[in-house]
FITOR-864719 format. One line per field, with one value per residue: residue in one letter; x, y negated, z of N, C-alpha, C, O in turn. Coordinates in nm, 2 decimals. Each point is the difference from the previous one (the first is absolute). Example, Ala and Ser with C-alpha at 12.3 -4.5 7.8 and 13.67 -1.06 7.14 Angstrom:
# FITOR-864719
type	[A  S]
nxx	[1.32  -0.14]
nyy	[0.57  -0.11]
nzz	[0.78  -0.14]
caxx	[-0.09  0.09]
cayy	[-0.12  -0.11]
cazz	[0.00  0.00]
cxx	[0.09  -0.08]
cyy	[-0.12  -0.11]
czz	[0.00  0.08]
oxx	[0.10  0.05]
oyy	[0.00  -0.11]
ozz	[0.07  0.01]
This chain:
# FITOR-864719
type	[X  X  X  X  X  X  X  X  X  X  X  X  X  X  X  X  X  X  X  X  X  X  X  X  X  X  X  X  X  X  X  X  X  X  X  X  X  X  X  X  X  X  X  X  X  X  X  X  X  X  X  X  X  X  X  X  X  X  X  X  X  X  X  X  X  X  X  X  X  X  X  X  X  X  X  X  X  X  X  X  X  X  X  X  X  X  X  X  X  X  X  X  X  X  X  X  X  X  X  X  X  X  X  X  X  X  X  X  X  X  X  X  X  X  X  X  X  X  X  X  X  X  X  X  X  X  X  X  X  X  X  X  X  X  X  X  X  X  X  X  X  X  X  X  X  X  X  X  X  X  X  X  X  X  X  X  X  X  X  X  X  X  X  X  X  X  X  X  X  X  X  X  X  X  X  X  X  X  X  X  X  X  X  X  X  X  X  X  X  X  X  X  X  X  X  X  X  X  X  X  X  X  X  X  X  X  X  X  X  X  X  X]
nxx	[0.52  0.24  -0.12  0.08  0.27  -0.09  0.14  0.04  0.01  0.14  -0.12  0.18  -0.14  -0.12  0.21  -0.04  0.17  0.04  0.14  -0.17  -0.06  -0.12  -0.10  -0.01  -0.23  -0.08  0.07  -0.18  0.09  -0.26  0.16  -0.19  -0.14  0.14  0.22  -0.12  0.20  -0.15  0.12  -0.06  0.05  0.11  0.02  0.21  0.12  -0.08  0.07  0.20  0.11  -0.06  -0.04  0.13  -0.03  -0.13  0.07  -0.01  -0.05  -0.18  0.12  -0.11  -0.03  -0.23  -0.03  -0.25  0.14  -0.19  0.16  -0.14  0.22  0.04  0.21  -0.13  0.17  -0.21  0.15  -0.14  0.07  -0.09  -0.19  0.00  0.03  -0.22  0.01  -0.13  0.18  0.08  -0.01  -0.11  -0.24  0.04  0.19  0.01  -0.09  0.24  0.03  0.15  0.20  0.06  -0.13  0.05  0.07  -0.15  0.17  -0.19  0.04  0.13  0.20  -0.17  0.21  -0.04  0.07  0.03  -0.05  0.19  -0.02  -0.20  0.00  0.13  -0.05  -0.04  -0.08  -0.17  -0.09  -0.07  -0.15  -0.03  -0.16  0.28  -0.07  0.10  -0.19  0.02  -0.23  0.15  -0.08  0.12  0.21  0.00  -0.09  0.27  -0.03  -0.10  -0.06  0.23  -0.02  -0.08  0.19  0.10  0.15  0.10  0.15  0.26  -0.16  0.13  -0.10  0.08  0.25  -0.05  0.09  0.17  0.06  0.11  0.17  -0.11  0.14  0.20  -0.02  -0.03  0.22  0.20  -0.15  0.05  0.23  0.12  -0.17  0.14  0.05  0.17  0.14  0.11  -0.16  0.21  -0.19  0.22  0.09  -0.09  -0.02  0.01  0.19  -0.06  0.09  0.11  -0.18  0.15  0.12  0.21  0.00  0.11  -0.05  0.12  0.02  -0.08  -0.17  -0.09  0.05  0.04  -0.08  -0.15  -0.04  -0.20  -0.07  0.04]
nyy	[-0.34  0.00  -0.11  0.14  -0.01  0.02  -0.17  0.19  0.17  -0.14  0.11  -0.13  0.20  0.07  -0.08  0.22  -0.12  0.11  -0.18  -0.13  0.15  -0.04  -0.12  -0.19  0.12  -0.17  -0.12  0.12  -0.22  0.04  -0.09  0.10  -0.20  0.06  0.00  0.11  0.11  0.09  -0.02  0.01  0.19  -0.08  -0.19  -0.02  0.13  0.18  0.08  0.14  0.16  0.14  0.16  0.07  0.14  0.11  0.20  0.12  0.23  0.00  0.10  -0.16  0.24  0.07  -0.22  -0.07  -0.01  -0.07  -0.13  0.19  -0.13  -0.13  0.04  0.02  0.09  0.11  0.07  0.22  -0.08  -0.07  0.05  0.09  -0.02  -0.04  0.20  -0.08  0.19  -0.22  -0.03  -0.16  0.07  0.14  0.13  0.22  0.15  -0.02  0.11  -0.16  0.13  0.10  0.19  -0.12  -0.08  0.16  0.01  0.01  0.06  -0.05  0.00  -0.18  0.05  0.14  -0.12  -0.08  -0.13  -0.07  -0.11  -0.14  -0.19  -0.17  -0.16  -0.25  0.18  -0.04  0.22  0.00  -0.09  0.13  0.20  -0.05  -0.17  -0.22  -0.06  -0.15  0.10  0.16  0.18  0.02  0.07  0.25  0.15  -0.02  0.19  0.20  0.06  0.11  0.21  0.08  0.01  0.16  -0.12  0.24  -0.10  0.02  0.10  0.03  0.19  -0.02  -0.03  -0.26  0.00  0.02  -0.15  0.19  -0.10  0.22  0.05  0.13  0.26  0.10  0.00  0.07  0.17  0.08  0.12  0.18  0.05  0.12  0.11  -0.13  0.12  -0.08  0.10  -0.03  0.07  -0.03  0.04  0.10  0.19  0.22  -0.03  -0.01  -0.19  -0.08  -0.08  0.13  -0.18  0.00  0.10  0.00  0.00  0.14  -0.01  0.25  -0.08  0.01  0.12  -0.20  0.12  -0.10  0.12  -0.10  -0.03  0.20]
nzz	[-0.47  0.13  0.09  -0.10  -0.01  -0.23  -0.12  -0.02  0.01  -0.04  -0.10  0.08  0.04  0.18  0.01  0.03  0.08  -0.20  0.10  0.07  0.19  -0.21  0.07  -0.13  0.02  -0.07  0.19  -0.09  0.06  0.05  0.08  -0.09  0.03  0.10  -0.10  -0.13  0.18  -0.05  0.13  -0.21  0.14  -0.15  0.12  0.01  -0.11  -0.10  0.19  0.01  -0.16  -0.10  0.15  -0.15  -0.12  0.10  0.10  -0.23  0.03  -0.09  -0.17  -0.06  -0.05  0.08  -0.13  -0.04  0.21  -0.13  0.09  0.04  -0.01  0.12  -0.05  0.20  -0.06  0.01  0.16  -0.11  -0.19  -0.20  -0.14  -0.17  -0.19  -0.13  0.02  0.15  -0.02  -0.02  -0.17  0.12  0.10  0.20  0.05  -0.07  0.11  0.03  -0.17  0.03  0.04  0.14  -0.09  0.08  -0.19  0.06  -0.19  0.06  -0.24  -0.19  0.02  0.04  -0.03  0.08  0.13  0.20  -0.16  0.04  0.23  -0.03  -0.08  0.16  0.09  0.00  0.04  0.15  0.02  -0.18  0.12  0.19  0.02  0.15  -0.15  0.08  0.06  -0.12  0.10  -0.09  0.12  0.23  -0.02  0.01  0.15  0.03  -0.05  0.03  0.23  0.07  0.01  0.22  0.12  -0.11  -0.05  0.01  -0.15  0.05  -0.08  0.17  -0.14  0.18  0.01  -0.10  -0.25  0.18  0.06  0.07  0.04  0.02  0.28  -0.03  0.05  0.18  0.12  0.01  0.08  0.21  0.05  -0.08  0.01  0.19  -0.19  0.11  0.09  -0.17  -0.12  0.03  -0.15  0.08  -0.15  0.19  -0.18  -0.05  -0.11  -0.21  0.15  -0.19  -0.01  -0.01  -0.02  0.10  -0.19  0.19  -0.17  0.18  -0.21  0.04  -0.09  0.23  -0.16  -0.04  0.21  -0.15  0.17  -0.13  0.21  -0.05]
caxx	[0.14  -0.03  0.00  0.12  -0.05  0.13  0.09  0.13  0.17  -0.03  0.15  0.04  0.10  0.13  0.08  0.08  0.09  0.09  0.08  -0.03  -0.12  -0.14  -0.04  -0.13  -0.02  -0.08  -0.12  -0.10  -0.14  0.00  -0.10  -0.08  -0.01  -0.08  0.02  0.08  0.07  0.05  0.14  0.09  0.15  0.03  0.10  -0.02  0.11  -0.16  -0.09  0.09  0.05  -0.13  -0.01  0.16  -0.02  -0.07  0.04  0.10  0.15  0.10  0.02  -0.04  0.13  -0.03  -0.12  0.08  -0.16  -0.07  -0.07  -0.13  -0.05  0.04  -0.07  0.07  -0.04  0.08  -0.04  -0.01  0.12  0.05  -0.04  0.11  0.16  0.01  -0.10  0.04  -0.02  0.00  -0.12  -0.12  -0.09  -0.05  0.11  -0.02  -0.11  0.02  0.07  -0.08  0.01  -0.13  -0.13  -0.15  -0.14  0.01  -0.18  -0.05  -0.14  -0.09  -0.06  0.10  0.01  0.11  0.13  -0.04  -0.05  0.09  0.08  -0.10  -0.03  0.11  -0.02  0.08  -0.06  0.06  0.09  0.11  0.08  0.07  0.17  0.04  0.04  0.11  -0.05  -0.19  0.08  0.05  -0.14  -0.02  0.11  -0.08  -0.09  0.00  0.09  -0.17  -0.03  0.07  0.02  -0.16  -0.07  0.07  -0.02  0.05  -0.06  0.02  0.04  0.05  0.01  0.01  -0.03  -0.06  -0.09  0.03  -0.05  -0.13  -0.11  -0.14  -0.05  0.09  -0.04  -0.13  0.05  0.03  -0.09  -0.14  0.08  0.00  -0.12  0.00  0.15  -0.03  0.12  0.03  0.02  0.08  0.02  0.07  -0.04  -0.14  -0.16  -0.05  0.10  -0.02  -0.10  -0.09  -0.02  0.09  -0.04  0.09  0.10  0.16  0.10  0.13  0.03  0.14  0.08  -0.02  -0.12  -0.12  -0.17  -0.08  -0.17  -0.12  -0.04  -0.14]
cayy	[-0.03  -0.13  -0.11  -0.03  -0.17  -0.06  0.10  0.02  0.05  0.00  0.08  0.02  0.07  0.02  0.07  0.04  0.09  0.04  0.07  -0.03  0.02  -0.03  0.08  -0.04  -0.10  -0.18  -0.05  -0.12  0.10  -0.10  -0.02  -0.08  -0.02  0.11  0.13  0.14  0.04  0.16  0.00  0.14  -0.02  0.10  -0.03  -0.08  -0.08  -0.11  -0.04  -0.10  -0.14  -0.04  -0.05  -0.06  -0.11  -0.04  -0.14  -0.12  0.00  0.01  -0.11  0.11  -0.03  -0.13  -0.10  -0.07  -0.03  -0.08  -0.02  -0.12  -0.02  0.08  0.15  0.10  0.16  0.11  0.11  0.06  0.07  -0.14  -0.03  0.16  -0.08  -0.15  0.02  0.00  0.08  -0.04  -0.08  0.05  0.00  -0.15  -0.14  -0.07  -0.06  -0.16  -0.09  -0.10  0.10  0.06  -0.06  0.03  0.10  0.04  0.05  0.16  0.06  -0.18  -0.05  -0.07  0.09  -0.06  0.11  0.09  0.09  0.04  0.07  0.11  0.09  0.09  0.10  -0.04  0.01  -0.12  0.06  0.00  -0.11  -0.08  0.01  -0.02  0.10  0.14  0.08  0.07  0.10  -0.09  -0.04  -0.12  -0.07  -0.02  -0.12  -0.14  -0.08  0.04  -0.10  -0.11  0.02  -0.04  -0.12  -0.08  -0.09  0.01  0.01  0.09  0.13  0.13  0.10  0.20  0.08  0.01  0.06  0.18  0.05  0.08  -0.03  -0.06  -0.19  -0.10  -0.03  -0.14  -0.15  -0.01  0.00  -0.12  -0.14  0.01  -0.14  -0.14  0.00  -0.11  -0.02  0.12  0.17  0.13  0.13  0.06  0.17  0.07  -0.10  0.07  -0.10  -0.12  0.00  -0.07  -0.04  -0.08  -0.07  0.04  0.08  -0.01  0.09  0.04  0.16  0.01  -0.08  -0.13  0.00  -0.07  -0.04  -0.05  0.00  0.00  0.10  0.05]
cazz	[-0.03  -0.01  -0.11  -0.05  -0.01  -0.03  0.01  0.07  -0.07  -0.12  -0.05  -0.18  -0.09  0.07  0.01  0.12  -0.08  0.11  -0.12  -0.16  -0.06  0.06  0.09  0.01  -0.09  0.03  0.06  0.02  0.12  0.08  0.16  0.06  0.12  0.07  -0.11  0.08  -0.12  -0.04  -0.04  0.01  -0.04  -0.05  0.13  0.15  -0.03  -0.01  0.07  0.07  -0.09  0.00  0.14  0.02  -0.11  0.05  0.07  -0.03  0.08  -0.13  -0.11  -0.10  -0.12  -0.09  0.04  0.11  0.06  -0.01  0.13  -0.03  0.07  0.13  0.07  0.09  -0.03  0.11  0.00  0.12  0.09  0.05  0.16  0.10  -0.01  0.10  0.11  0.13  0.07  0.08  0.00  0.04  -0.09  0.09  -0.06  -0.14  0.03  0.08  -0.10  -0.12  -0.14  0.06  0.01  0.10  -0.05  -0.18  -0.09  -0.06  -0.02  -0.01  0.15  0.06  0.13  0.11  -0.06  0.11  -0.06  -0.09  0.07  0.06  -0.14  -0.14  0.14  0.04  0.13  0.06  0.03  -0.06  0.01  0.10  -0.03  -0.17  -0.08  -0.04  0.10  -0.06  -0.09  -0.14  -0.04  0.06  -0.06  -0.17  -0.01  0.06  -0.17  -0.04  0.01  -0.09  -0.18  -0.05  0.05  -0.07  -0.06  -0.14  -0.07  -0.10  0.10  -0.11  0.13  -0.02  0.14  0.09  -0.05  0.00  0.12  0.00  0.13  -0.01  0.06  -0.06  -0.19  0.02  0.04  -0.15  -0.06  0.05  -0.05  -0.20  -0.05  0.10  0.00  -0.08  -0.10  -0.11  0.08  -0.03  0.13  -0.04  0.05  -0.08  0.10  0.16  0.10  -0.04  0.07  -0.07  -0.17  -0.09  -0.07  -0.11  -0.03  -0.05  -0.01  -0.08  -0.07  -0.01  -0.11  0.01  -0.07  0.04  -0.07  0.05  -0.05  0.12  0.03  0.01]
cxx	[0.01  0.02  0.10  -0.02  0.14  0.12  0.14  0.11  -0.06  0.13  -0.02  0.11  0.05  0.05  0.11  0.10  0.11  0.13  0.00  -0.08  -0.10  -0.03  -0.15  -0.02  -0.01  -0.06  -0.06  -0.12  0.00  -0.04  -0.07  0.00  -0.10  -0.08  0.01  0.02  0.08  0.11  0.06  0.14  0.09  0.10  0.03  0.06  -0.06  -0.11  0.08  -0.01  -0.18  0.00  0.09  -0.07  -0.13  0.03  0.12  0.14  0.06  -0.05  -0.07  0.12  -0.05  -0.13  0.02  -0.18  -0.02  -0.05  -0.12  -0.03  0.11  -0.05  0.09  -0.02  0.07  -0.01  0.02  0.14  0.09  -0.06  0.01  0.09  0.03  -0.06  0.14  -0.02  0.00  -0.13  -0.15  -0.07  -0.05  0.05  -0.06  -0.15  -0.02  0.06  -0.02  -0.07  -0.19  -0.10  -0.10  -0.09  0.08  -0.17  0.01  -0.12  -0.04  -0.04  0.15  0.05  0.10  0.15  -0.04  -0.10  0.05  0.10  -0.03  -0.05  0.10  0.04  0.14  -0.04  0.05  0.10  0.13  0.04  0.11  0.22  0.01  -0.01  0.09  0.00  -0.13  0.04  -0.06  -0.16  -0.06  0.05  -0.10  -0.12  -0.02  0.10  -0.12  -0.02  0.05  -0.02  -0.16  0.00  0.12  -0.06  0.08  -0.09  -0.05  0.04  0.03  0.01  0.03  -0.02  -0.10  -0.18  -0.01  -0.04  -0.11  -0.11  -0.09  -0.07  0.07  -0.10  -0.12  -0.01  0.01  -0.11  -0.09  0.06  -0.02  -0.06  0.03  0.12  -0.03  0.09  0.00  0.10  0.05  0.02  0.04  -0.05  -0.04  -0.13  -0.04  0.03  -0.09  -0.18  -0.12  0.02  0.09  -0.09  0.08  0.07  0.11  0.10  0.12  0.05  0.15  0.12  -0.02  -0.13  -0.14  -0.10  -0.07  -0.16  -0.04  0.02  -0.17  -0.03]
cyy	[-0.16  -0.08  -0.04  -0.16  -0.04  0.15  -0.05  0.00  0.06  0.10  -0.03  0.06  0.02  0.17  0.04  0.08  0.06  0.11  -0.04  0.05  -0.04  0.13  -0.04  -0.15  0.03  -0.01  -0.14  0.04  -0.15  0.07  -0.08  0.02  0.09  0.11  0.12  0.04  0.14  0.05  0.12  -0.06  0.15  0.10  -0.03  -0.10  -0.15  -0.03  -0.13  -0.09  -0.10  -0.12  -0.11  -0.07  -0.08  -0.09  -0.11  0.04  0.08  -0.11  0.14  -0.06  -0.08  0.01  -0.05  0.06  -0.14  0.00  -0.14  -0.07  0.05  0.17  0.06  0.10  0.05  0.17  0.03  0.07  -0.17  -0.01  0.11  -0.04  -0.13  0.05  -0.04  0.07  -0.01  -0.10  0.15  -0.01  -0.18  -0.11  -0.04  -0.07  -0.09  -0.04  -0.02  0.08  0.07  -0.12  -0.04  0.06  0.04  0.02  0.14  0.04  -0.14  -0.02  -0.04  0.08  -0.07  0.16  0.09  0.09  0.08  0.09  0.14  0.11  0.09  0.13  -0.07  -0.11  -0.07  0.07  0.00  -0.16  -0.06  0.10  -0.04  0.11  0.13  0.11  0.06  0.11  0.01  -0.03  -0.17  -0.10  0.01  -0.13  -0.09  0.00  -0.04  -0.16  -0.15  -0.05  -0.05  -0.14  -0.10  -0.13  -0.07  -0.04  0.14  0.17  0.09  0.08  0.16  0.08  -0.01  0.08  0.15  -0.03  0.05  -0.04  -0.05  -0.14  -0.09  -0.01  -0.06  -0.10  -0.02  -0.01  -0.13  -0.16  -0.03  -0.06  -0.15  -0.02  -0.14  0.01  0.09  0.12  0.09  0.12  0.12  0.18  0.06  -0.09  0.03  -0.09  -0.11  -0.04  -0.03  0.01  -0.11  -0.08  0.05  0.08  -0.03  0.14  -0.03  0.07  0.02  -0.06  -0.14  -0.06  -0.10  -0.02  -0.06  0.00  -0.01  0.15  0.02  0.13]
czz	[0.01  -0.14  -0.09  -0.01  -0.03  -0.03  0.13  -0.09  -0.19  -0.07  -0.19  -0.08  0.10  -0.04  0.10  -0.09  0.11  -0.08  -0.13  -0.04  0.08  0.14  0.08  -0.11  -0.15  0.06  -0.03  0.08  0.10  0.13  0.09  0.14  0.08  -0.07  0.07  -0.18  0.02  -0.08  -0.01  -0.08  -0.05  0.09  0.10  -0.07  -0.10  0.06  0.09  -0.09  0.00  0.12  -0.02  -0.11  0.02  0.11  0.04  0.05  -0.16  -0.08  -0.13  -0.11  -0.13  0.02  0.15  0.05  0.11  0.13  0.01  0.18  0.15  -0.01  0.06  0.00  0.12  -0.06  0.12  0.06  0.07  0.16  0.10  0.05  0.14  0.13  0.06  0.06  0.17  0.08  0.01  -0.10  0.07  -0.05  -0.15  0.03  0.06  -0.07  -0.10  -0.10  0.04  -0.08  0.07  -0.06  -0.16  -0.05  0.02  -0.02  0.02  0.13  0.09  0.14  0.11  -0.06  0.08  -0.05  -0.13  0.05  0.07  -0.12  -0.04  0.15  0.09  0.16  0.10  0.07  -0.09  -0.03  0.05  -0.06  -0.16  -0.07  -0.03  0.13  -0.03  -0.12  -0.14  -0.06  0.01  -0.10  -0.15  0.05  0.03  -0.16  -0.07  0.00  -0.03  -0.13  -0.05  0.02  -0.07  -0.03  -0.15  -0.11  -0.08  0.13  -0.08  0.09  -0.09  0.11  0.11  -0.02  -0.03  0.17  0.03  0.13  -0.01  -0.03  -0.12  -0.14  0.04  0.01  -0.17  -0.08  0.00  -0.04  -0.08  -0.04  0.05  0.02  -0.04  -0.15  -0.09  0.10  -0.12  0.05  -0.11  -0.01  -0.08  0.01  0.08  0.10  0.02  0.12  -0.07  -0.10  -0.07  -0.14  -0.14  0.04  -0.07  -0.01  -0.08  0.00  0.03  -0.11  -0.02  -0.05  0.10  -0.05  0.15  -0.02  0.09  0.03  -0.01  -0.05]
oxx	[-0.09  0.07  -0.01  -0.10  0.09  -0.02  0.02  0.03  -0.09  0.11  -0.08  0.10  0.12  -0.08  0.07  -0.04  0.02  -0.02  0.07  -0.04  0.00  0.05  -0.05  0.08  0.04  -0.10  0.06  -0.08  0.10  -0.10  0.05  0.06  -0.12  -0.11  0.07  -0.06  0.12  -0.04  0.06  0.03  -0.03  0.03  -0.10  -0.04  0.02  -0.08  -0.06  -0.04  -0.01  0.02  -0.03  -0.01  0.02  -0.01  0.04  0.09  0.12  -0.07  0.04  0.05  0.07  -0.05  0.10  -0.11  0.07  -0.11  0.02  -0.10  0.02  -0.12  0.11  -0.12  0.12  -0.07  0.05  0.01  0.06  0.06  0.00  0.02  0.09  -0.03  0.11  -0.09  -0.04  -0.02  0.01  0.06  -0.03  -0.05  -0.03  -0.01  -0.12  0.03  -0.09  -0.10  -0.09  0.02  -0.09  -0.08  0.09  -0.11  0.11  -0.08  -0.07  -0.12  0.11  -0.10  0.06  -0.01  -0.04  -0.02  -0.09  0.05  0.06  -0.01  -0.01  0.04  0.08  0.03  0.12  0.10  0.10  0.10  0.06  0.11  -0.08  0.02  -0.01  0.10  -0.05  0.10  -0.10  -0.02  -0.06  -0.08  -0.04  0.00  -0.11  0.05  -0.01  0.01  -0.07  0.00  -0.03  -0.09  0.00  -0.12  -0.01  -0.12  -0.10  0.09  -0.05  0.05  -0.04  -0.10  -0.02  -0.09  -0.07  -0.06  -0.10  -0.11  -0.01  -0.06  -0.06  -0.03  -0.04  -0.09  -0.10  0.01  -0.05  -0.06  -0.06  0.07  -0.05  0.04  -0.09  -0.05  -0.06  0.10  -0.10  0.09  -0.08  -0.07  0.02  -0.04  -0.03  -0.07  -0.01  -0.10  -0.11  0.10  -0.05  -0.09  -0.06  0.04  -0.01  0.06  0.00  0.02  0.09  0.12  0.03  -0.07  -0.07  -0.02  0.05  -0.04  0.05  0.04  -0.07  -0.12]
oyy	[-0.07  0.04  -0.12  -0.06  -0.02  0.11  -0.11  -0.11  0.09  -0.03  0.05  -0.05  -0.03  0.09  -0.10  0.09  -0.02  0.11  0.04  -0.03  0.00  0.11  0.07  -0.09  0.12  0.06  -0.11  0.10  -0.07  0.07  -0.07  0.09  -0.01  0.04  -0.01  -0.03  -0.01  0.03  0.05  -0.09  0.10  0.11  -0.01  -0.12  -0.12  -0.06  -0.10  -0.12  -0.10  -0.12  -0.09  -0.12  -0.11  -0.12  -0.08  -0.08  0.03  -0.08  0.11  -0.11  -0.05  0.10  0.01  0.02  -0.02  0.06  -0.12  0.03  0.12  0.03  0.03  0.01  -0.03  0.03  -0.06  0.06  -0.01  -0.03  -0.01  -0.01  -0.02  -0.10  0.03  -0.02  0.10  0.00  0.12  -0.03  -0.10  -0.10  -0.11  -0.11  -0.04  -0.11  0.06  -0.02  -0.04  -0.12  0.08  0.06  -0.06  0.00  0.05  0.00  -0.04  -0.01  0.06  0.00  -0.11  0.10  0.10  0.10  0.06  0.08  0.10  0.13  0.10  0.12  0.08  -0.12  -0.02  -0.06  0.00  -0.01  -0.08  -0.05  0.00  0.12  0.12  0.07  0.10  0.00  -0.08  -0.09  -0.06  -0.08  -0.10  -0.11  -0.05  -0.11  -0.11  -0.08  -0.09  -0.11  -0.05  -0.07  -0.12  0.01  -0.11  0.03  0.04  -0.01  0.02  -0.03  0.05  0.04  0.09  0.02  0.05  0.10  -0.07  0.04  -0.12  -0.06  -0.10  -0.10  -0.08  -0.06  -0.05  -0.09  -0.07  -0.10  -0.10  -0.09  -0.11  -0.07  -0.01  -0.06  0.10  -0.01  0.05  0.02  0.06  0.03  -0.01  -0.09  -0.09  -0.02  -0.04  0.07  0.02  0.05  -0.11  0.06  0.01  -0.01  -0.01  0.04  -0.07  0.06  -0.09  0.03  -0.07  -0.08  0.08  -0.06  0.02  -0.06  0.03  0.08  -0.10  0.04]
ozz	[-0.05  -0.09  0.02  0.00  0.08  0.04  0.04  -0.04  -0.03  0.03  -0.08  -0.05  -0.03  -0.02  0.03  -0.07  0.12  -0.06  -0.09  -0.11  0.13  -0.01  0.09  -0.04  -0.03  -0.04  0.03  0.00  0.01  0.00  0.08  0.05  -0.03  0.01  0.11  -0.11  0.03  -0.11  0.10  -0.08  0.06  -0.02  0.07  0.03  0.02  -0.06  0.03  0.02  0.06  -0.03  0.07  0.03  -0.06  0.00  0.08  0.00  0.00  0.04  0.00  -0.02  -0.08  0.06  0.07  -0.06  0.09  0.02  -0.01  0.06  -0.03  0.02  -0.06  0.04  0.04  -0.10  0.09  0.11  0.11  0.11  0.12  0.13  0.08  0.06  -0.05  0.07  0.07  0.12  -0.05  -0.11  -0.06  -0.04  -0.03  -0.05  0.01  0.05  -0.07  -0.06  -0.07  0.01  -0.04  0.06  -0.07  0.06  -0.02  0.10  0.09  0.04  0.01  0.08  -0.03  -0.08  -0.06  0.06  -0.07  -0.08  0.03  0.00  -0.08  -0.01  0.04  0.02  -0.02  0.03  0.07  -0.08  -0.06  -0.02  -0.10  0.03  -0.04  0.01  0.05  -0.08  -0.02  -0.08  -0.09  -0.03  -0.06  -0.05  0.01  -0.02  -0.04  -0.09  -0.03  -0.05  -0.11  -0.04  0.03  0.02  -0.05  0.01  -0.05  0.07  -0.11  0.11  -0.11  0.04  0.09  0.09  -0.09  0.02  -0.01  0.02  -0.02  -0.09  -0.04  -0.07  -0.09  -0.04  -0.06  -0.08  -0.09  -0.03  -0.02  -0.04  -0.05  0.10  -0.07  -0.09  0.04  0.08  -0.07  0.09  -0.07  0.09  -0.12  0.06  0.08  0.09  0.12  -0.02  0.06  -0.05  -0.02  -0.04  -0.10  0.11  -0.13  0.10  -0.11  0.11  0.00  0.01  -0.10  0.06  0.06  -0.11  0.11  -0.10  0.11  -0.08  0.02  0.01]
């Protein structure tokens, strides 16, 4: 597991109300840097507010949370969201956004081998997207989503896909992710070994523990 180094986003006493009642919270809880973190929620409806409060697009109804530093959080529907259906697998691979290499299994790779892993072949480069069929589209999000340069990731759906190549890609990343990883679900869901356990209860109710 990587290294943790430092915290990210700090929460004091936050509270989410709604109507006048609590509906999550007290949260006190820190997030560190290159954390994997397991996240169960009592809801969808708490798993959205979650996503929203973390990344700064609500206001908690009281305490305040504590940013240590710049942090950009993505999720995995955010970057669903941003593909350019228009645009090729070739085109993102010629632009700035493309890596030339990631970590995987502690080892330095070129991406072409990330592309090949997840089953995304020099054949499926050249048509746009929105011409490739919807398998093609999960492992070019897969791959978006591994090679983020986010501090903070937050994911769900992209952690129910069943495709073999995808839960391996996801597997062999999970340790080399550079940034803190929220992976929402079950655990079955989950590619690796999580460091903490966060849960919220259908009554809002927040805990936080090492997992083990």
């Amino acid at each position: 597991m990587a290294a943790k180094s430092g915290s990210l986003l700090v929460f004091h006493e936050v509270e989410v109300s709604h109507a006048g009642q609590v509906v999550m919270g007290p949260v006190d809880w820190t997030i560190h840097r290159a954390e994997r973190i397991w996240l169960e929620c009592g809801n969808t409806n708490q798993y959205e507010g979650f996503v929203e409060l973390i990344s700064g697009r609500r206001k908690p109804s009281a305490g305040y949370i504590e940013e240590l530093g710049g942090v950009t959080v993505q999720s995995d529907r955010w970057i669903r969201e941003s593909i350019n259906l228009n645009q090729s697998i070739q085109d993102y691979l010629h632009s700035t956004d493309a890596p030339e290499f990631v970590w995987m299994e502690n080892r330095r790779r070129s991406i072409n081998v990330l592309l090949d892993r997840i089953g995304l072949t020099p054949d499926k480069f050249r048509r746009p997207l929105k011409l490739q069929p919807g398998e093609v589209l999960d492992k070019f999000w897969v791959v978006r989503f591994l090679v983020s340069k986010a501090d903070l990731l937050i994911g769900r759906d992209i952690f129910m896909l069943a495709d073999p190549l995808v839960r391996g890609a996801l597997r062999v990343r999970w340790s080399d992710i550079p940034g803190a990883v929220i992976a929402a679900g079950e655990y079955a869901g989950l590619p690796g070994t999580p460091d903490v356990h966060v849960r919220v209860t259908g009554d809002g109710a927040f805990s936080s523990r090492p997992y083990s």
